[in-house]
C-alpha positions as CSV (number, residue, x, y, z in Angstrom):
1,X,0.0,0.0,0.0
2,X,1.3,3.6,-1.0
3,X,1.2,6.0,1.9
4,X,-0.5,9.2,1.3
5,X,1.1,12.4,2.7
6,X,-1.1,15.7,3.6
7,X,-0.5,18.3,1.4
8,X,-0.6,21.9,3.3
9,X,-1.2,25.4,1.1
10,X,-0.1,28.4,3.0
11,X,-1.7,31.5,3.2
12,X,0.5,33.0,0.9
13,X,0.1,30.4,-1.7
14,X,-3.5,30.6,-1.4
15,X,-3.2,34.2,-2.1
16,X,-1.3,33.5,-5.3
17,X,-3.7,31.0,-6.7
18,X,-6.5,33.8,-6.1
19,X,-4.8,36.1,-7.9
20,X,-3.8,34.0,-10.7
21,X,-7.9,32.5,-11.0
22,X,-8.8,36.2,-10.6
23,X,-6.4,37.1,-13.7
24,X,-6.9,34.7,-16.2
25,X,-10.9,35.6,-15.3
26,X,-10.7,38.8,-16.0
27,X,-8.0,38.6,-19.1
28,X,-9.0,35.4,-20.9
29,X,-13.0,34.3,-19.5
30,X,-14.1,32.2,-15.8
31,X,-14.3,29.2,-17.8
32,X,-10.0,29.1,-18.5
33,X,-9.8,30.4,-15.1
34,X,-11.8,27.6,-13.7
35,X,-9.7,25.3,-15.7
36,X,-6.9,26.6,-14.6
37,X,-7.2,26.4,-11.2
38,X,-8.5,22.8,-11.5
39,X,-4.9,21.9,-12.7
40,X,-3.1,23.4,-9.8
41,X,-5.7,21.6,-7.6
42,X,-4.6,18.1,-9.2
43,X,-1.2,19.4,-9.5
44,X,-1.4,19.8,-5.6
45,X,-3.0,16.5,-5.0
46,X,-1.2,14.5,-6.9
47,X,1.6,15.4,-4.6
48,X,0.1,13.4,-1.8
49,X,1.3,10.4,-3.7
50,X,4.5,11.6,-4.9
51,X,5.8,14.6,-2.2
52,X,9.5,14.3,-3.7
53,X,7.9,15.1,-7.6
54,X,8.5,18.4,-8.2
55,X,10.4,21.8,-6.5
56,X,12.0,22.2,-3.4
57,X,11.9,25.4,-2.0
58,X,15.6,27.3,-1.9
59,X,15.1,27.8,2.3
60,X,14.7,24.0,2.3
61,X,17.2,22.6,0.4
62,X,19.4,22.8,3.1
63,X,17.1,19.7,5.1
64,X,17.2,17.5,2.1
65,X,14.0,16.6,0.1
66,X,13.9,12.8,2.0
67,X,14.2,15.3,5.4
68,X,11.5,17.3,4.2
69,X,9.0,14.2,3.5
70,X,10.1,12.8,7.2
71,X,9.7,16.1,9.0
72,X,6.2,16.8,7.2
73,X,5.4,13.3,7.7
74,X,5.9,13.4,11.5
75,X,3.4,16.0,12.0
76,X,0.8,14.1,10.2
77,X,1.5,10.9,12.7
């Protein structure tokens, strides 16, 4: 069985997807936006599956990416 890992969006993060839906809504119709945002939601869930796919933030490189996965992992249970 694949473990599943929570995936947490920050406030700031949740500002920048606003913005970005709120953008593309204005500049190009709520339908693309909609679509758009959908794909960042997948994007985001998928990484419950697979939390080493993808960036690592610059301020945690330092931990490691398999530190990162333990330390977010711990506060899950």
């Amino acid at each position: 069985m694949t473990r599943r890992f929570e995936v947490l969006i920050g406030a700031e993060a949740e500002r920048d997807i606003e913005e970005i839906y709120r953008y593309i809504a204005e500049h190009d119709g709520i339908v693309n936006a909609a679509h758009v945002l959908a794909g960042i939601e997948e994007a985001c869930s998928s990484l419950a599956g697979l939390p080493l796919r993808g960036n690592v933030p610059r301020n945690c490189r330092n931990w490691g990416s398999r530190n990162i996965v333990r330390r977010i992992s711990s506060h899950i249970g």
